[in-house]
C-alpha positions as protocol buffer text, in pm:
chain_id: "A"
residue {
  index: 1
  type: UNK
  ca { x: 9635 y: 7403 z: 1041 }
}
residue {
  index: 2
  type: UNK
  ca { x: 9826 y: 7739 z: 937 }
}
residue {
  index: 3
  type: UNK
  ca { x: 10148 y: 7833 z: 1158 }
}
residue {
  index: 4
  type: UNK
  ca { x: 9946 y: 8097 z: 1320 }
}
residue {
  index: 5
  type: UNK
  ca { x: 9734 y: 7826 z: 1453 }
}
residue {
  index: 6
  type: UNK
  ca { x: 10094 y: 7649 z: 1559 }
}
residue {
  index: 7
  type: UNK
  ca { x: 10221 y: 7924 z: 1723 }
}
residue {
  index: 8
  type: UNK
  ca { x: 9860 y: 8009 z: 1917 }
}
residue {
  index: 9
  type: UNK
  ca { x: 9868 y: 7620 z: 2037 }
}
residue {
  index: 10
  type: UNK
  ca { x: 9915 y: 7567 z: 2358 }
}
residue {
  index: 11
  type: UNK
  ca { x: 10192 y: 7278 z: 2430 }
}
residue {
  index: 12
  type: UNK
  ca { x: 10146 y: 6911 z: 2584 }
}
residue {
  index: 13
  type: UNK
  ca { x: 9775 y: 6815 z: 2611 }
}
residue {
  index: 14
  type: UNK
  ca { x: 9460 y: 6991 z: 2460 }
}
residue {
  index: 15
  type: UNK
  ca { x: 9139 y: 6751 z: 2435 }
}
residue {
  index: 16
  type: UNK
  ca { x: 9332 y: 6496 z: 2520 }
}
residue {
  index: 17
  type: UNK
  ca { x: 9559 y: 6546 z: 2206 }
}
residue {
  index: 18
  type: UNK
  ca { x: 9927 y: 6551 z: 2235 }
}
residue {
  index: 19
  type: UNK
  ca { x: 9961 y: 6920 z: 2075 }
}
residue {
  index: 20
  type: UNK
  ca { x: 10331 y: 6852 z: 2038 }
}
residue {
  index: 21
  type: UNK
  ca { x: 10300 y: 6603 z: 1876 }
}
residue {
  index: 22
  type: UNK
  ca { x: 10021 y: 6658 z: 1609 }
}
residue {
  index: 23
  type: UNK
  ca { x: 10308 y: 6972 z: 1516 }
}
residue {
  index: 24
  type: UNK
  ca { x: 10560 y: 6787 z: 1452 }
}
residue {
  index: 25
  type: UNK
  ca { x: 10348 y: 6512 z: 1244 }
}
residue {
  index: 26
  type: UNK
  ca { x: 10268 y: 6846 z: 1016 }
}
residue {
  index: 27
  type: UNK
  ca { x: 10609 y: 6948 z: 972 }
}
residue {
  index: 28
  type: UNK
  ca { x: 10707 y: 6578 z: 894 }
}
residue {
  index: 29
  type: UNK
  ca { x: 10462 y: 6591 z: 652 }
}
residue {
  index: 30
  type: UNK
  ca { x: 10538 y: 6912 z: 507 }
}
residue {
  index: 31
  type: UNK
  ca { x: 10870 y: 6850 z: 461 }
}
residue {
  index: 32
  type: UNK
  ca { x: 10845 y: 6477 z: 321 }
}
residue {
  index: 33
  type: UNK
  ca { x: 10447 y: 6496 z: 157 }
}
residue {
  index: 34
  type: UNK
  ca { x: 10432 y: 6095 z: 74 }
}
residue {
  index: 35
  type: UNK
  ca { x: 10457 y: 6046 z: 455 }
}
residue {
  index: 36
  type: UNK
  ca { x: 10089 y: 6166 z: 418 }
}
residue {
  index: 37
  type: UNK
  ca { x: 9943 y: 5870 z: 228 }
}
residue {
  index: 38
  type: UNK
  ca { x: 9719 y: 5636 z: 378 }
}
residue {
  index: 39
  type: UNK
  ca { x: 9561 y: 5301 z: 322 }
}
residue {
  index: 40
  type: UNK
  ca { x: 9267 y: 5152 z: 476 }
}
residue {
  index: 41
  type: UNK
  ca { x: 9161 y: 4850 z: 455 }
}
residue {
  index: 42
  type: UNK
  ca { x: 8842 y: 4632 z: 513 }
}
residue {
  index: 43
  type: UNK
  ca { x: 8753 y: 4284 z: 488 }
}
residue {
  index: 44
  type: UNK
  ca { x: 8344 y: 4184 z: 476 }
}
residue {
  index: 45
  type: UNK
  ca { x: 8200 y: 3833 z: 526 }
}
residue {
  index: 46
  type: UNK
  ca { x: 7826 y: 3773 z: 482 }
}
residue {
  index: 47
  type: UNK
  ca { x: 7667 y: 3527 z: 753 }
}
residue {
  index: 48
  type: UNK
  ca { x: 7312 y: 3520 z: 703 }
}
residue {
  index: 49
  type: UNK
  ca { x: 6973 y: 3714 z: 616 }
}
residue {
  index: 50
  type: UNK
  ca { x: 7082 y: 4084 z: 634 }
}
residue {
  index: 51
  type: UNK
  ca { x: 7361 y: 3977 z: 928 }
}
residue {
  index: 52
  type: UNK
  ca { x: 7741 y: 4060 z: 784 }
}
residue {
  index: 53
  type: UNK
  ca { x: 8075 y: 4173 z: 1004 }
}
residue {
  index: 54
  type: UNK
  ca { x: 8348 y: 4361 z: 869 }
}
residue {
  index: 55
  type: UNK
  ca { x: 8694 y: 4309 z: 1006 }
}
residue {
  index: 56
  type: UNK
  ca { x: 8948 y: 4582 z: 1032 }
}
residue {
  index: 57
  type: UNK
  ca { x: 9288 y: 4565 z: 1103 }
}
residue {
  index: 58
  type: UNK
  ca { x: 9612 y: 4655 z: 899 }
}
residue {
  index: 59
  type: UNK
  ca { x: 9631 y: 5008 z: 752 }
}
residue {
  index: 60
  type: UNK
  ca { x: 9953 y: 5167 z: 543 }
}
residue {
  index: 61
  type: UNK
  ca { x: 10060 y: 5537 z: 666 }
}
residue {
  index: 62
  type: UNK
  ca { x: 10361 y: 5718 z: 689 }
}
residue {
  index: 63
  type: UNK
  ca { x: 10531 y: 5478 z: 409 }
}
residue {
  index: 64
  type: UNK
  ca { x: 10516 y: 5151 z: 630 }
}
residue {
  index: 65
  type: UNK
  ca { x: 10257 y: 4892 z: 714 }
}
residue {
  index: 66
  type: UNK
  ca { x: 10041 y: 4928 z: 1059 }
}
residue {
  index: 67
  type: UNK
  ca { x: 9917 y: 4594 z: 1245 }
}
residue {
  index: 68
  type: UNK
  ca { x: 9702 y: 4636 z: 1519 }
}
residue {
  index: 69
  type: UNK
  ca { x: 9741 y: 4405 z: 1797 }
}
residue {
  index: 70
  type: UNK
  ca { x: 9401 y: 4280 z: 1797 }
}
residue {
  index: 71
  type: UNK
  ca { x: 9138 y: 4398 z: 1470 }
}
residue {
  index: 72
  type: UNK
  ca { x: 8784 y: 4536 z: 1483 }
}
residue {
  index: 73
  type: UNK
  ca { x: 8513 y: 4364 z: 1448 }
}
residue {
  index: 74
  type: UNK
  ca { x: 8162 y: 4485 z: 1337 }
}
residue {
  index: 75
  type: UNK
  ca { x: 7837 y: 4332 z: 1250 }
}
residue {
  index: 76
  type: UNK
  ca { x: 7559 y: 4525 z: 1029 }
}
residue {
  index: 77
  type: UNK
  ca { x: 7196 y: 4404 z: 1038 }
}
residue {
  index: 78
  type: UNK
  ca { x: 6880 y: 4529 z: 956 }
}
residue {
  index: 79
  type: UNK
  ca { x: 6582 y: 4583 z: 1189 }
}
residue {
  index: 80
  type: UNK
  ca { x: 6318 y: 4343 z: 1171 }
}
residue {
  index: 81
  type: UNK
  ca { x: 6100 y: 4547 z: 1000 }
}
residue {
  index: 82
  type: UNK
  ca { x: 6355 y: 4535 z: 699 }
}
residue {
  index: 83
  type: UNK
  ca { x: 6351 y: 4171 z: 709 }
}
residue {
  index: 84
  type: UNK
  ca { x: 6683 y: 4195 z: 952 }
}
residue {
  index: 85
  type: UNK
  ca { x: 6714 y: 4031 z: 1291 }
}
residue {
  index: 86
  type: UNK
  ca { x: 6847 y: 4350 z: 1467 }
}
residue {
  index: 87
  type: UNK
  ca { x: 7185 y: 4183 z: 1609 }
}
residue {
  index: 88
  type: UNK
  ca { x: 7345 y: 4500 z: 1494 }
}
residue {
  index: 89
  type: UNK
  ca { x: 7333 y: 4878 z: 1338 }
}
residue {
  index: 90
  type: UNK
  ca { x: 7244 y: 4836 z: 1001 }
}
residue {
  index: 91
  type: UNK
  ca { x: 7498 y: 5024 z: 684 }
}
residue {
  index: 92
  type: UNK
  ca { x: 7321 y: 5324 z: 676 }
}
residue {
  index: 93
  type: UNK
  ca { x: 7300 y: 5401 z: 1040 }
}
residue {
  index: 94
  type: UNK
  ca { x: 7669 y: 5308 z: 1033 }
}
residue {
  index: 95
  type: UNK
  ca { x: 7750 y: 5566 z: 783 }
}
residue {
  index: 96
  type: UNK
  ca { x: 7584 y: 5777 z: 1016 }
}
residue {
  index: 97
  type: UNK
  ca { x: 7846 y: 5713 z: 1309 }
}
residue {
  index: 98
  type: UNK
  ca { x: 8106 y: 5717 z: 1088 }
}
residue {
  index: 99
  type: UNK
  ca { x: 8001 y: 6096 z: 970 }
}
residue {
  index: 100
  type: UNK
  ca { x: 7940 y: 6222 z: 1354 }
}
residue {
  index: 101
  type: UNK
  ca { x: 8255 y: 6047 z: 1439 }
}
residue {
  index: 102
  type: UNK
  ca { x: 8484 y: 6221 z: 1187 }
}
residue {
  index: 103
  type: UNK
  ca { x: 8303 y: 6555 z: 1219 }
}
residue {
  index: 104
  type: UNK
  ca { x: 8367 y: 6569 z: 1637 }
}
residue {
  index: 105
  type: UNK
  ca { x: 8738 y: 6440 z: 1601 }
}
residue {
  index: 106
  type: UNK
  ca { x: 8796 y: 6722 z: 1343 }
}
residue {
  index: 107
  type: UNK
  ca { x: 8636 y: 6946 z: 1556 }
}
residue {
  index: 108
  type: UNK
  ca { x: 8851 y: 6832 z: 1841 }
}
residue {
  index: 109
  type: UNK
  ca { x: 9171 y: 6820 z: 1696 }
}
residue {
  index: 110
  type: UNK
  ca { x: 9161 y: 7125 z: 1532 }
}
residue {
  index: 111
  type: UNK
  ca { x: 9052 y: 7324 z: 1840 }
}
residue {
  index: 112
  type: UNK
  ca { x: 9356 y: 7163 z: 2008 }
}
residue {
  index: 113
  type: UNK
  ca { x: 9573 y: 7268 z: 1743 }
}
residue {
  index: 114
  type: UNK
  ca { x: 9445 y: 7666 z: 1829 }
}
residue {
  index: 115
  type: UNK
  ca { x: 9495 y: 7570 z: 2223 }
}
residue {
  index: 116
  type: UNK
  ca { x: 9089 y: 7598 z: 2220 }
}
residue {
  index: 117
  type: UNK
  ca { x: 8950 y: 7388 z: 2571 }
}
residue {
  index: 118
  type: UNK
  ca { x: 8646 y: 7144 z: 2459 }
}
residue {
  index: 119
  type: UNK
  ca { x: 8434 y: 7062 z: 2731 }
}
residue {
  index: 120
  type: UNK
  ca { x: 8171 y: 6811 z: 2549 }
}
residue {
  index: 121
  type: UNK
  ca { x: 8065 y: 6777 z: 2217 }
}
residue {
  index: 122
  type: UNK
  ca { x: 7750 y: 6628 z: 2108 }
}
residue {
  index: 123
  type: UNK
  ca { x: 7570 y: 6544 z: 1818 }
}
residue {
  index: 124
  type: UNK
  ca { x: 7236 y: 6457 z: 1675 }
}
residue {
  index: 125
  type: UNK
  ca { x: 7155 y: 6306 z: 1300 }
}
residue {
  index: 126
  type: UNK
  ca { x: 6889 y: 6219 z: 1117 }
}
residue {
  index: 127
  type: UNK
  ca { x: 6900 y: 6101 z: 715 }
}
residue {
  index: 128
  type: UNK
  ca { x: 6630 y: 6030 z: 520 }
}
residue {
  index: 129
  type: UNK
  ca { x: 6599 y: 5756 z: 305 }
}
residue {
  index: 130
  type: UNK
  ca { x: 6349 y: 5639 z: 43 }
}
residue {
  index: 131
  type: UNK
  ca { x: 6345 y: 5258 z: -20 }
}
residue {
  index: 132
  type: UNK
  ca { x: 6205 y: 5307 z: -349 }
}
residue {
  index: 133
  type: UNK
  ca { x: 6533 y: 5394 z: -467 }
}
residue {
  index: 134
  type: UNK
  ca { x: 6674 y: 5050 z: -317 }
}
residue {
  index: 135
  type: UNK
  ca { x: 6418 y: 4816 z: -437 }
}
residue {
  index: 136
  type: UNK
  ca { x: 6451 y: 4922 z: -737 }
}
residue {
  index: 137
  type: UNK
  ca { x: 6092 y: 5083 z: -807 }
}
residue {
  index: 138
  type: UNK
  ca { x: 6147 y: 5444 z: -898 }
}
residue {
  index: 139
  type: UNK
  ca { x: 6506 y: 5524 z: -1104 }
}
residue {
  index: 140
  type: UNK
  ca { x: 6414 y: 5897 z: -1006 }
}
residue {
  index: 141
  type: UNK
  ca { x: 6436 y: 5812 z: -650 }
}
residue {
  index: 142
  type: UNK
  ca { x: 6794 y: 5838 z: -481 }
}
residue {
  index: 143
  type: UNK
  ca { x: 6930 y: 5441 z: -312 }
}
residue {
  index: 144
  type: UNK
  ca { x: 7118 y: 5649 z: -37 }
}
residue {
  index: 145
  type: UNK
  ca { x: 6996 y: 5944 z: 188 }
}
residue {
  index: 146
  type: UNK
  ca { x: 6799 y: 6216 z: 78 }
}
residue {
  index: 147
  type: UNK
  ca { x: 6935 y: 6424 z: 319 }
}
residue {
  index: 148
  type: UNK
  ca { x: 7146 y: 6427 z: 673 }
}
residue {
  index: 149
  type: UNK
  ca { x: 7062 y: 6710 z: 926 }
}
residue {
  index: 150
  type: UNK
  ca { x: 7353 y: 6709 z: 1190 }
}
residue {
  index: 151
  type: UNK
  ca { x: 7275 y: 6917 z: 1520 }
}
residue {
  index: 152
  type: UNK
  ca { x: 7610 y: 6994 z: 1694 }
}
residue {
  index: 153
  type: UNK
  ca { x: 7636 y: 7138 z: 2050 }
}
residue {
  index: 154
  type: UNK
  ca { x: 7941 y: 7197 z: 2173 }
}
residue {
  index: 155
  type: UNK
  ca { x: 8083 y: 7356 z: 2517 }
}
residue {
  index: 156
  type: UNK
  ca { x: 8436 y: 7501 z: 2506 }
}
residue {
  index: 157
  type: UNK
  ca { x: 8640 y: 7791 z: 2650 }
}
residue {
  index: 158
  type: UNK
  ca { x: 8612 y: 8029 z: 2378 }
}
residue {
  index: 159
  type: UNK
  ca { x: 8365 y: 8260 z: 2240 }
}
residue {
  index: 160
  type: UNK
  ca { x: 8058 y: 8224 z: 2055 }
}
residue {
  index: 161
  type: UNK
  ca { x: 8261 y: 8308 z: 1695 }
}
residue {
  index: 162
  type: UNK
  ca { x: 8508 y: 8105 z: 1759 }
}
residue {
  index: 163
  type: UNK
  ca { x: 8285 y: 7809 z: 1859 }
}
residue {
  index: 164
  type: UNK
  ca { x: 8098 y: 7849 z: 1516 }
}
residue {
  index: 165
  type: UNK
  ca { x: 8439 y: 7896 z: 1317 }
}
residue {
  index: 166
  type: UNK
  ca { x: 8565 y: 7552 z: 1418 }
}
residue {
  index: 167
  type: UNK
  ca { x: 8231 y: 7392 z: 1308 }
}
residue {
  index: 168
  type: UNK
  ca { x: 8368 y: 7505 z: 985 }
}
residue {
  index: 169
  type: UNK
  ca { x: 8609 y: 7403 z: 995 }
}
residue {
  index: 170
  type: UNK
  ca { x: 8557 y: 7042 z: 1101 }
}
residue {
  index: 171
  type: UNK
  ca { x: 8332 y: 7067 z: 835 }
}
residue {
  index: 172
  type: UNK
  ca { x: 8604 y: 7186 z: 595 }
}
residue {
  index: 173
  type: UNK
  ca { x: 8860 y: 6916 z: 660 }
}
residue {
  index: 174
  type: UNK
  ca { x: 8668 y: 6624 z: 777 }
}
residue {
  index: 175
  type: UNK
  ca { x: 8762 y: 6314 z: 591 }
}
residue {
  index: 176
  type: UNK
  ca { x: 8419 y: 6139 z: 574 }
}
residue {
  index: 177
  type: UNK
  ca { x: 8182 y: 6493 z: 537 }
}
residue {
  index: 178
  type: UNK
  ca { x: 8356 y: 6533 z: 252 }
}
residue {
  index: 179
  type: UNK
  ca { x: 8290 y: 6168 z: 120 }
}
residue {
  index: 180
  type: UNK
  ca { x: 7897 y: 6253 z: 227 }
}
residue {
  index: 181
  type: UNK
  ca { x: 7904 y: 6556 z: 10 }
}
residue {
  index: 182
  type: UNK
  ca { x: 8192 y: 6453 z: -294 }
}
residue {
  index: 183
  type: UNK
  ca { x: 8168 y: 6164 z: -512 }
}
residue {
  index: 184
  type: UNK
  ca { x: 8432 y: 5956 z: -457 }
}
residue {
  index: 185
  type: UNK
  ca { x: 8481 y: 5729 z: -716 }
}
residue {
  index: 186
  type: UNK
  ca { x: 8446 y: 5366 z: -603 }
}
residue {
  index: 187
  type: UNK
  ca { x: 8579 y: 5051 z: -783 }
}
residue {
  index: 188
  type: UNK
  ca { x: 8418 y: 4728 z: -802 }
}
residue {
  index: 189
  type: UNK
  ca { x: 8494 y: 4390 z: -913 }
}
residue {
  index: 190
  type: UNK
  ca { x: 8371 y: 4018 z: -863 }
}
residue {
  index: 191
  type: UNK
  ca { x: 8633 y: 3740 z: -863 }
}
């Protein structure tokens, strides 16, 4: 967010984000960059068939550890027709949520940042996914999606361009799009 954007914002609440605030986190962390690493963390337990939950709780930012009073708790299934029982979302629709999630608080935050009104955002995905890749039958064929079509709609106080410019740039600085489109290199070990 340049200081142009800082200096258009308006102050106290945008979107239901403390303006303010999100400033003065920016100059903190332009002034003392390290402030600006983070750490999340995950812990996975298998239960049975395709049923799993994932706890979240502690994270590290701003140099310091984070507890959360009470964690997260998630369970990822598969449908019945993927030999699941269907108690929950299963990883890949997850990633999907995670994706529209990241994208619409980018969106958000950065409109509040320019003093930009949102009145709704919405979104729509759909990924494709061959299970050829998964099973193991093809080597040519991709384990993860093929694709991901995201349809935003969004309703704010502001014209047309500027609408379409903070797509942009939600796409341009949201943490998980650019995991979806960036290989991140991922570490695995068994102990």
């Amino acid at each position: 967010m340049s200081a142009t954007a800082a200096t258009a914002a308006k102050k106290g609440t945008v979107n239901g984000v403390d303006v303010d605030t999100l400033f003065a986190t920016i100059q903190a962390i332009q002034e003392q960059p390290v402030i600006a690493d983070f750490r999340f963390r995950a812990r996975n337990a298998w239960s049975d068939g395709g049923y799993n939950q994932t706890t979240i709780e502690a994270f590290d930012g701003a140099c310091q550890r984070h507890e959360r009073p009470a964690g997260f708790v998630m369970g990822a299934d598969e449908p019945p027709l993927l030999l699941g029982s269907d108690r929950a979302a299963n990883p890949v629709e997850y990633a999907l949520h995670a994706l529209a999630a990241c994208v619409t608080t980018s969106l958000v935050y950065h409109a509040a940042a320019r003093g930009v009104a949102i009145k709704s955002v919405r979104s729509q995905l759909e990924g494709d996914l061959d299970l050829r890749g998964f099973l193991g039958l093809d080597p040519g064929v991709r384990n993860g999606y093929k694709q991901i079509r995201i349809k935003l709609s969004v309703e704010a106080d502001a014209p047309r361009e500027t609408i379409d410019e903070l797509v942009k740039v939600a796409q341009a600085r949201s943490p998980v799009f650019d995991i979806f489109t960036n290989r991140v290199p991922v570490e695995v070990t068994a102990g």
